[in-house]
DSSP file (Angstrom, degrees, kcal/mol; ACC not computed):
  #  RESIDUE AA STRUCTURE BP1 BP2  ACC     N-H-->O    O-->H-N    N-H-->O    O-->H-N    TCO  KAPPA ALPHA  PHI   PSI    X-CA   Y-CA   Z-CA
    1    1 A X     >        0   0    0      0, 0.0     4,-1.9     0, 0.0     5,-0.1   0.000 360.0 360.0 360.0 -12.1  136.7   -6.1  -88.5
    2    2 A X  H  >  +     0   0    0      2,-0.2     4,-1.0     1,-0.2     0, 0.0   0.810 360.0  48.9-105.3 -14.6  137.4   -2.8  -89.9
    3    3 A X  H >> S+     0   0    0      1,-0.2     4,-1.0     2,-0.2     3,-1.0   0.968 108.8  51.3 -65.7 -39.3  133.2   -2.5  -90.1
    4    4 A X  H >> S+     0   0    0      1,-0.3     4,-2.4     2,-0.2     3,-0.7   0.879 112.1  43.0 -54.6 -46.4  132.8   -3.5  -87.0
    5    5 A X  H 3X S+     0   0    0     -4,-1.9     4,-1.2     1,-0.3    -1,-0.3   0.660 112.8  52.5 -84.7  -8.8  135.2   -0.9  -85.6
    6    6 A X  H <X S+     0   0    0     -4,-1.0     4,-0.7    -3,-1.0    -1,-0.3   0.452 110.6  47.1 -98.4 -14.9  133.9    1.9  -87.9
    7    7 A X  H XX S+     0   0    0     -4,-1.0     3,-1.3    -3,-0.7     4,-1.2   0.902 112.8  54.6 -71.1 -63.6  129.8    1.0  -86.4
    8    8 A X  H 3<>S+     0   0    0     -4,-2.4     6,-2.2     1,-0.3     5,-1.3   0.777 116.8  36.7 -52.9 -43.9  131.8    1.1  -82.6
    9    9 A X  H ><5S+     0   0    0     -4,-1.2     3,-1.3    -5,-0.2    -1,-0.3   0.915 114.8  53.3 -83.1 -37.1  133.2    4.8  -83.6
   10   10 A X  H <<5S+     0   0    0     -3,-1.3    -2,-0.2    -4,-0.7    -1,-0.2   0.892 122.9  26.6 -69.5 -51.6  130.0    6.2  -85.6
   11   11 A X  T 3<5S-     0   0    0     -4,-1.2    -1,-0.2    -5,-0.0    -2,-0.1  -0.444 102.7-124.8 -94.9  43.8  127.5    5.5  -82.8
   12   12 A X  T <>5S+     0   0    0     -3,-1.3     4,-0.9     1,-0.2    -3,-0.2   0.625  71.2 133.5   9.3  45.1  129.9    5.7  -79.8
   13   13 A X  H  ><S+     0   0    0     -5,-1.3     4,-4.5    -6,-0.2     3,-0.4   0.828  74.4  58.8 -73.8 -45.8  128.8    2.4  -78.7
   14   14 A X  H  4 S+     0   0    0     -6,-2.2     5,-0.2     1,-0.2    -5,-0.1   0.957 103.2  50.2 -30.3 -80.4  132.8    2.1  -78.5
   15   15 A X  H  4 S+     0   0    0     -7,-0.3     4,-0.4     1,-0.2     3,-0.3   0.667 115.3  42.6 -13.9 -53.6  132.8    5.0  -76.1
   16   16 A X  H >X S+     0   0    0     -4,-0.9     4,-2.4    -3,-0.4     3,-1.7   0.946 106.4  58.8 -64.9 -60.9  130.1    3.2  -74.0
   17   17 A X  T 3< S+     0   0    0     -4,-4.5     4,-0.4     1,-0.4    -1,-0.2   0.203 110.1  49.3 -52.8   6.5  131.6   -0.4  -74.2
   18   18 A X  T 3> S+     0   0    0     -3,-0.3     4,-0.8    -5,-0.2    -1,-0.4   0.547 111.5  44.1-127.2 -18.8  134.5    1.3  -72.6
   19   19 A X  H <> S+     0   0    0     -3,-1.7     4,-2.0    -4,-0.4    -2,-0.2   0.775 114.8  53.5 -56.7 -53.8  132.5    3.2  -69.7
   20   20 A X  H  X S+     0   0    0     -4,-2.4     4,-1.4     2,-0.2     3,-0.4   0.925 105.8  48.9 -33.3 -83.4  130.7    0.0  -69.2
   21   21 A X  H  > S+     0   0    0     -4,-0.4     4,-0.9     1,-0.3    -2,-0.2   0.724 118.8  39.4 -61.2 -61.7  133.8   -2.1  -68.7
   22   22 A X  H >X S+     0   0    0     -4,-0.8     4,-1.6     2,-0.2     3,-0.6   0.811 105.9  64.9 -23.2 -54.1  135.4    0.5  -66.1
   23   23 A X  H >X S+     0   0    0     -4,-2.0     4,-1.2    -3,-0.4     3,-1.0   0.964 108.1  42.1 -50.8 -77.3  132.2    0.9  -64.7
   24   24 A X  H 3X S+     0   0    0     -4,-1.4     4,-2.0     1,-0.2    -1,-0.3   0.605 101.3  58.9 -19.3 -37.7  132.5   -2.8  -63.8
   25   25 A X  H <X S+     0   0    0     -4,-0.9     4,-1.7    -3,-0.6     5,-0.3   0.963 112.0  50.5 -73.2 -49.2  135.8   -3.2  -62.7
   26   26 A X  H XX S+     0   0    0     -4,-1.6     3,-5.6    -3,-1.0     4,-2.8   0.953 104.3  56.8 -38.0-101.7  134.4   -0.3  -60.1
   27   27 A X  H >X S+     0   0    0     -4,-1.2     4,-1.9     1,-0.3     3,-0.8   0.653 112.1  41.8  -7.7-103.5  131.3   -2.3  -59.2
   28   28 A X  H 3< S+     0   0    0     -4,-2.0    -1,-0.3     1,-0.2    -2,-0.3   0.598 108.8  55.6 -66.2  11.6  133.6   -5.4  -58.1
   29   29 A X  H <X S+     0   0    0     -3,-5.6     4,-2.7    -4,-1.7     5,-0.5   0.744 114.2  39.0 -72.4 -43.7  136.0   -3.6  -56.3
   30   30 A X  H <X>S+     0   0    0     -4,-2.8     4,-3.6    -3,-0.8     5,-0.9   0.998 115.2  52.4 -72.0 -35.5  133.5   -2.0  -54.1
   31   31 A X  H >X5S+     0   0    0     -4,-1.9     3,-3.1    -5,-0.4     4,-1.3   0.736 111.3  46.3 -58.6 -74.7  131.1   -5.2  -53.7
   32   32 A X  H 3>5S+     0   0    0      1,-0.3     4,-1.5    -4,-0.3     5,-0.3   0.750 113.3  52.3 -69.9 -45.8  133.9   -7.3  -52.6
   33   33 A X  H 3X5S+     0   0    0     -4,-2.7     4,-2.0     1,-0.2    -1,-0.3   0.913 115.8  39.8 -44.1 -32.9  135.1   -4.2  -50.0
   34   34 A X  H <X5S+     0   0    0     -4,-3.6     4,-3.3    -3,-3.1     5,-0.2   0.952 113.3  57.3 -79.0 -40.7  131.6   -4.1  -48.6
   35   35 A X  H >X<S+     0   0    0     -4,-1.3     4,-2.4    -5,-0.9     3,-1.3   0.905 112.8  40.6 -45.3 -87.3  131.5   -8.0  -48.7
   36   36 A X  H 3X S+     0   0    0     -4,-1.5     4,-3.5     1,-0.3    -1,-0.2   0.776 113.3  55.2 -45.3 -34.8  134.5   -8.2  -46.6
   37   37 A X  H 3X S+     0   0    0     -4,-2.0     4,-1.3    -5,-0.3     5,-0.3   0.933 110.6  45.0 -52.8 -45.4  133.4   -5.3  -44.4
   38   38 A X  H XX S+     0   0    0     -4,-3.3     4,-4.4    -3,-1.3     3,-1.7   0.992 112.1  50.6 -62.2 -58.6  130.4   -7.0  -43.6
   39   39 A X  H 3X S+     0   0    0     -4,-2.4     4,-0.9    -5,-0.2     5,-0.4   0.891 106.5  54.6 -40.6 -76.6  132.0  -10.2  -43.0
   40   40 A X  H 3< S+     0   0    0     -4,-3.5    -1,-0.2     1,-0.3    -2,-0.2   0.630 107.1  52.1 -43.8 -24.5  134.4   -8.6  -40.8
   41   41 A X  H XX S+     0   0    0     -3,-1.7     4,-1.6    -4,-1.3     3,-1.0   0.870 114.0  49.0 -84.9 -44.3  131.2   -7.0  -38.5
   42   42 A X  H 3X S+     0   0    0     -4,-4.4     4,-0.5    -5,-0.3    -2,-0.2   0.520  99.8  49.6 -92.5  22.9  129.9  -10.0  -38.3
   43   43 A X  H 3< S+     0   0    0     -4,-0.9     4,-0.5    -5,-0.3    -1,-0.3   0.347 117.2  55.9-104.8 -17.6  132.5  -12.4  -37.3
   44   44 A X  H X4 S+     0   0    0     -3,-1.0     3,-0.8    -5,-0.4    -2,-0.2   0.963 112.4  39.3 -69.8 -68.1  133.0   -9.3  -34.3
   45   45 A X  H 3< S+     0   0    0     -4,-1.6    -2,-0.1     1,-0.2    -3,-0.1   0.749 132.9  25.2 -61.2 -36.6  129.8   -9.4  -33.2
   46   46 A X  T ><  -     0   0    0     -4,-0.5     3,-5.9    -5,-0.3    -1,-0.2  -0.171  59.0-179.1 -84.7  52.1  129.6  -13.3  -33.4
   47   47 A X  T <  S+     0   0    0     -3,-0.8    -2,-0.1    -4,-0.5    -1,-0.1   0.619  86.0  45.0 -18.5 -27.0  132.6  -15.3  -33.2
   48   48 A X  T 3  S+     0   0    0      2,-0.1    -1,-0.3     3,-0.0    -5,-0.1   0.740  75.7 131.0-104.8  -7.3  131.1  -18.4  -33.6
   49   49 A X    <   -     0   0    0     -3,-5.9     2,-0.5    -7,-0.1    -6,-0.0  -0.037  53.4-141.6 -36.8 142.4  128.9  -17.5  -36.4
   50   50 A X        -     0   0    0      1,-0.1    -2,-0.1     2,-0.0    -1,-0.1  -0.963  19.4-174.7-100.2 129.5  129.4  -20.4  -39.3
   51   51 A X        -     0   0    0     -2,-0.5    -1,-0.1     2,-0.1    -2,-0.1   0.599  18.6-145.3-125.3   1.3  129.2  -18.0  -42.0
   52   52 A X        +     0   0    0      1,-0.1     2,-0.1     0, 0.0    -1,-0.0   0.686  55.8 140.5  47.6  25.9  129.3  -21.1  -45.3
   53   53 A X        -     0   0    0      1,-0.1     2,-0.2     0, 0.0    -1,-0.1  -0.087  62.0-107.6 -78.0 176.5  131.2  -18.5  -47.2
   54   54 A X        -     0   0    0      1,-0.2    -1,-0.1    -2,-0.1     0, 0.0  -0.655  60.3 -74.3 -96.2 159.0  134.5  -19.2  -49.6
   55   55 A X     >  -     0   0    0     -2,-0.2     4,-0.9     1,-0.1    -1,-0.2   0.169  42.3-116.7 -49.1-176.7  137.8  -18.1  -48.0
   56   56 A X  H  > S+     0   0    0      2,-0.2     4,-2.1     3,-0.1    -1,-0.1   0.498 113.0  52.8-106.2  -5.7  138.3  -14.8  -47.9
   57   57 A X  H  > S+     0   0    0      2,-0.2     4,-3.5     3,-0.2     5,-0.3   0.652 106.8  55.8-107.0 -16.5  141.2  -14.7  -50.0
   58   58 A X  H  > S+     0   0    0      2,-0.1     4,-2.9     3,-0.1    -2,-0.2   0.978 104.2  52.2 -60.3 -48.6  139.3  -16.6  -52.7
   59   59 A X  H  X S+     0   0    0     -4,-0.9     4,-2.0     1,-0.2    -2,-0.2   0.858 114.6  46.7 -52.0 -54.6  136.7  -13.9  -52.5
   60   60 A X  H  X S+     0   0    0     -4,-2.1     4,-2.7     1,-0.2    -1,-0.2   0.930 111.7  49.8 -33.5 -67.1  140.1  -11.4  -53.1
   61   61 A X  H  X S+     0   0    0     -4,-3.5     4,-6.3     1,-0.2     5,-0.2   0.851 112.1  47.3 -53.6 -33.4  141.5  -13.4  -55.9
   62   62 A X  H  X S+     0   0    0     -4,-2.9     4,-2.4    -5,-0.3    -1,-0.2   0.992 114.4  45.2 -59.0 -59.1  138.3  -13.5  -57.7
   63   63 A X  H >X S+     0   0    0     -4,-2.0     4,-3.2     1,-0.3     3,-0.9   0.893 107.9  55.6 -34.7 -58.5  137.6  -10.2  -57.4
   64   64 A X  H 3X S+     0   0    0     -4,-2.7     4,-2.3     1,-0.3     5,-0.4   0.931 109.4  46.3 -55.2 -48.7  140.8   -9.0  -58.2
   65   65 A X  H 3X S+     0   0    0     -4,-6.3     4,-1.3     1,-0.2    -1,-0.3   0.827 106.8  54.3 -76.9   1.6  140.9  -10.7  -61.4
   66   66 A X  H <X S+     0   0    0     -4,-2.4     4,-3.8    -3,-0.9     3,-0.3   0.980 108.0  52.6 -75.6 -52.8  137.7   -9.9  -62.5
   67   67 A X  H  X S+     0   0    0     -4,-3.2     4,-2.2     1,-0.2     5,-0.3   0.932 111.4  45.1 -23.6 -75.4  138.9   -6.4  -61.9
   68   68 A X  H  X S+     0   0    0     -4,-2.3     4,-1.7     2,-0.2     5,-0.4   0.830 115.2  52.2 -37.7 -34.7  142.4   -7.0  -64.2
   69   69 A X  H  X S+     0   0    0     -4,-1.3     4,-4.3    -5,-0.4     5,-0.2   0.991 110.5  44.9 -75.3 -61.7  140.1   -8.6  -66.8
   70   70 A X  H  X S+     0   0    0     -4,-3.8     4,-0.7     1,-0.2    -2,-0.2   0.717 118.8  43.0 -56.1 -25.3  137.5   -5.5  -67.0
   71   71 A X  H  X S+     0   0    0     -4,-2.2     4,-2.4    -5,-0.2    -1,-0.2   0.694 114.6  46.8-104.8 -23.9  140.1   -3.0  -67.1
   72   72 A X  H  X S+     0   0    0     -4,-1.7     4,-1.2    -5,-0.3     5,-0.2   0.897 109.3  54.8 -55.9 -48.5  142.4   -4.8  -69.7
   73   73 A X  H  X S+     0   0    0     -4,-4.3     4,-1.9    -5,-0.4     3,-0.3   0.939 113.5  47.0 -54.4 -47.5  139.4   -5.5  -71.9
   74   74 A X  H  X S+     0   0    0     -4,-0.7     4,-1.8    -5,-0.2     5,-0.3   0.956 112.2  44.5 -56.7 -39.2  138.9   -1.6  -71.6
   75   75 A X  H  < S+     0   0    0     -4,-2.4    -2,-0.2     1,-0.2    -1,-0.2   0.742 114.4  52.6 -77.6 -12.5  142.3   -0.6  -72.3
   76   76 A X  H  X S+     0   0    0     -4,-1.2     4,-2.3    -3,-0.3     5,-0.3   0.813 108.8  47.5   5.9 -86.3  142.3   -3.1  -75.0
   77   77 A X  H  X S+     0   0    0     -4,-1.9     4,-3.8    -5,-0.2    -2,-0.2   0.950 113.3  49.6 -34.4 -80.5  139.0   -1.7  -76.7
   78   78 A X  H  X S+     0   0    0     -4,-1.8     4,-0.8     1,-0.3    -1,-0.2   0.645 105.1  52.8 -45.3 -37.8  140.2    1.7  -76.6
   79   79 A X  H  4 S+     0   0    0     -3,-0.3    -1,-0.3    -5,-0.3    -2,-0.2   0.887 112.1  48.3 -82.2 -27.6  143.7    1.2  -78.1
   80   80 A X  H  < S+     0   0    0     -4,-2.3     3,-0.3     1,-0.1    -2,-0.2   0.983 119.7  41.1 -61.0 -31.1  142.0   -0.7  -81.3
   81   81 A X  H  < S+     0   0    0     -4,-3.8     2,-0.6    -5,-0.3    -3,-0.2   0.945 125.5  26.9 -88.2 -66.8  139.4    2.3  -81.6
   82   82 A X  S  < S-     0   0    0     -4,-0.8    -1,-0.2    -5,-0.0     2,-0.1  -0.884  79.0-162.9 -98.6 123.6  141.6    5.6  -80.9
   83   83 A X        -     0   0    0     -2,-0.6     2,-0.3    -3,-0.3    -3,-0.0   0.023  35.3 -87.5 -40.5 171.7  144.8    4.7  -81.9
   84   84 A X        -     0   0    0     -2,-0.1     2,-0.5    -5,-0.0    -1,-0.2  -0.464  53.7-101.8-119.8 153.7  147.6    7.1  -80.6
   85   85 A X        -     0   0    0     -2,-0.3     2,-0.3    -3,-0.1    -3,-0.0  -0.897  39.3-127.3-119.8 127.7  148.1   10.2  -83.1
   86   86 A X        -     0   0    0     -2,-0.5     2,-0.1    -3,-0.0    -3,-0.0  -0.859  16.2-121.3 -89.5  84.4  151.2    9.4  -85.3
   87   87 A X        -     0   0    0     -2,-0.3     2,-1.0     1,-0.1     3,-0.0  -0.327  31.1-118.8   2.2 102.1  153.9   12.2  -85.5
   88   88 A X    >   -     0   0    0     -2,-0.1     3,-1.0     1,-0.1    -1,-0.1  -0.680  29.7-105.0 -87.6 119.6  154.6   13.4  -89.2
   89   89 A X  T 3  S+     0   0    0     -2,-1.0     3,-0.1     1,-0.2    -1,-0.1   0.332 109.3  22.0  -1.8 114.7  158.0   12.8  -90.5
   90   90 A X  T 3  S+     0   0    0      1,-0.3     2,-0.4    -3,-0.0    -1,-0.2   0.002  95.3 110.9 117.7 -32.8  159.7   16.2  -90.5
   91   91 A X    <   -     0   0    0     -3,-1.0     2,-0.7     1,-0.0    -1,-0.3  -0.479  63.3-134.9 -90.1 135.7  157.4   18.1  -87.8
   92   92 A X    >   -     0   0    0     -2,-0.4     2,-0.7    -3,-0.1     3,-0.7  -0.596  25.0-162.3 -93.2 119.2  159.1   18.8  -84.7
   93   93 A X  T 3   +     0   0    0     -2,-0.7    -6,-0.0     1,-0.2    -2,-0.0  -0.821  55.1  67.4-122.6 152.4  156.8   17.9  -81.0
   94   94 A X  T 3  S-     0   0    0     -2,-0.7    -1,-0.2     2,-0.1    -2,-0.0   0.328 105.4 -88.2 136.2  -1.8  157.1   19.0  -77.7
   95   95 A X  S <  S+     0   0    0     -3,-0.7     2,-0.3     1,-0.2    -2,-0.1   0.734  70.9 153.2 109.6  12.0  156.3   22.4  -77.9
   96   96 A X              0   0    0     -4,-0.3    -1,-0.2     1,-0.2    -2,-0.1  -0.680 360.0 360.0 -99.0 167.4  160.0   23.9  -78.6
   97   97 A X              0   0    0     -2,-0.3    -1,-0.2     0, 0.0    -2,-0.0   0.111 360.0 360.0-119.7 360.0  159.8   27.4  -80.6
Protein backbone atom coordinates (compact mmCIF):
# COMPACT_ATOMS: atom_id res chain seq x y z
CA UNK A 1 0.00 0.00 0.00
CA UNK A 2 2.44 2.45 1.11
CA UNK A 3 3.85 2.15 -2.91
CA UNK A 4 0.84 2.51 -4.22
CA UNK A 5 0.15 5.67 -2.19
CA UNK A 6 3.70 7.07 -2.85
CA UNK A 7 3.10 6.48 -7.12
CA UNK A 8 -0.67 8.39 -6.30
CA UNK A 9 1.43 11.43 -4.68
CA UNK A 10 4.55 11.51 -7.13
CA UNK A 11 2.53 11.77 -10.40
CA UNK A 12 -0.56 13.45 -8.92
CA UNK A 13 -2.69 10.78 -10.27
CA UNK A 14 -4.03 11.12 -6.53
CA UNK A 15 -4.83 14.68 -7.23
CA UNK A 16 -6.71 13.63 -10.43
CA UNK A 17 -8.55 10.53 -8.94
CA UNK A 18 -9.93 13.11 -6.59
CA UNK A 19 -11.04 15.71 -9.35
CA UNK A 20 -12.40 12.88 -11.23
CA UNK A 21 -14.52 11.54 -8.43
CA UNK A 22 -16.11 15.12 -7.63
CA UNK A 23 -16.25 15.74 -11.02
CA UNK A 24 -18.75 12.84 -11.02
CA UNK A 25 -20.77 13.37 -8.17
CA UNK A 26 -21.39 16.86 -10.30
CA UNK A 27 -22.19 15.01 -13.46
CA UNK A 28 -25.10 13.04 -11.66
CA UNK A 29 -26.49 15.64 -9.80
CA UNK A 30 -27.02 17.77 -12.88
CA UNK A 31 -28.15 14.78 -15.31
CA UNK A 32 -30.75 13.61 -12.91
CA UNK A 33 -31.91 17.61 -12.53
CA UNK A 34 -32.22 17.97 -16.25
CA UNK A 35 -33.80 14.34 -16.40
CA UNK A 36 -36.47 15.43 -14.04
CA UNK A 37 -36.85 18.79 -15.72
CA UNK A 38 -37.43 17.30 -18.85
CA UNK A 39 -39.75 14.83 -17.51
CA UNK A 40 -41.57 17.45 -15.86
CA UNK A 41 -42.06 19.55 -19.53
CA UNK A 42 -43.27 16.71 -20.85
CA UNK A 43 -45.81 15.27 -18.71
CA UNK A 44 -47.18 19.42 -18.99
CA UNK A 45 -47.31 19.43 -22.44
CA UNK A 46 -48.74 15.77 -22.61
CA UNK A 47 -50.63 14.39 -19.74
CA UNK A 48 -51.23 11.28 -21.10
CA UNK A 49 -47.88 10.67 -22.39
CA UNK A 50 -46.75 6.94 -21.18
CA UNK A 51 -43.27 7.89 -20.54
CA UNK A 52 -41.78 3.73 -19.57
CA UNK A 53 -39.61 5.51 -17.18
CA UNK A 54 -38.67 4.20 -13.36
CA UNK A 55 -40.42 6.26 -10.64
CA UNK A 56 -39.20 9.35 -10.09
CA UNK A 57 -38.11 8.91 -6.70
CA UNK A 58 -36.13 5.80 -7.82
CA UNK A 59 -34.41 8.05 -10.32
CA UNK A 60 -33.67 10.47 -6.88
CA UNK A 61 -32.53 7.69 -4.79
CA UNK A 62 -30.18 6.45 -7.33
CA UNK A 63 -28.80 9.45 -8.04
CA UNK A 64 -28.40 10.54 -4.76
CA UNK A 65 -26.47 7.67 -3.73
CA UNK A 66 -24.30 7.60 -6.46
CA UNK A 67 -23.64 11.14 -5.51
CA UNK A 68 -22.78 10.04 -1.47
CA UNK A 69 -20.66 7.19 -2.98
CA UNK A 70 -18.52 9.63 -5.42
CA UNK A 71 -17.95 12.14 -2.79
CA UNK A 72 -17.14 9.74 0.08
CA UNK A 73 -14.77 7.81 -2.19
CA UNK A 74 -13.19 11.33 -2.67
CA UNK A 75 -13.02 12.36 0.80
CA UNK A 76 -11.75 9.02 1.54
CA UNK A 77 -8.88 9.11 -1.11
CA UNK A 78 -7.81 12.40 -0.04
CA UNK A 79 -7.62 11.72 3.78
CA UNK A 80 -5.23 8.47 3.01
CA UNK A 81 -3.01 10.78 0.61
CA UNK A 82 -2.73 14.25 2.62
CA UNK A 83 -3.06 13.44 5.94
CA UNK A 84 -3.93 16.46 8.32
CA UNK A 85 -0.51 18.19 9.49
CA UNK A 86 0.20 16.98 13.05
CA UNK A 87 0.86 19.71 15.79
CA UNK A 88 4.40 19.29 17.49
CA UNK A 89 4.41 18.65 21.11
CA UNK A 90 5.46 21.83 22.76
CA UNK A 91 4.51 24.44 19.81
CA UNK A 92 1.73 26.62 20.53
CA UNK A 93 -1.20 27.09 17.36
CA UNK A 94 -3.69 29.43 16.71
CA UNK A 95 -1.87 32.33 16.02
CA UNK A 96 -1.48 33.84 19.72
CA UNK A 97 1.74 36.13 20.18
Amino acid sequence: MRTIREILLTEYIGAILVAVLVADAFSALITTAVGQISLHVQLRHNPMLDTHRLSSTYSLLDALSKIALYLISAYLVARWLYPAKRALPGTQSGGEI
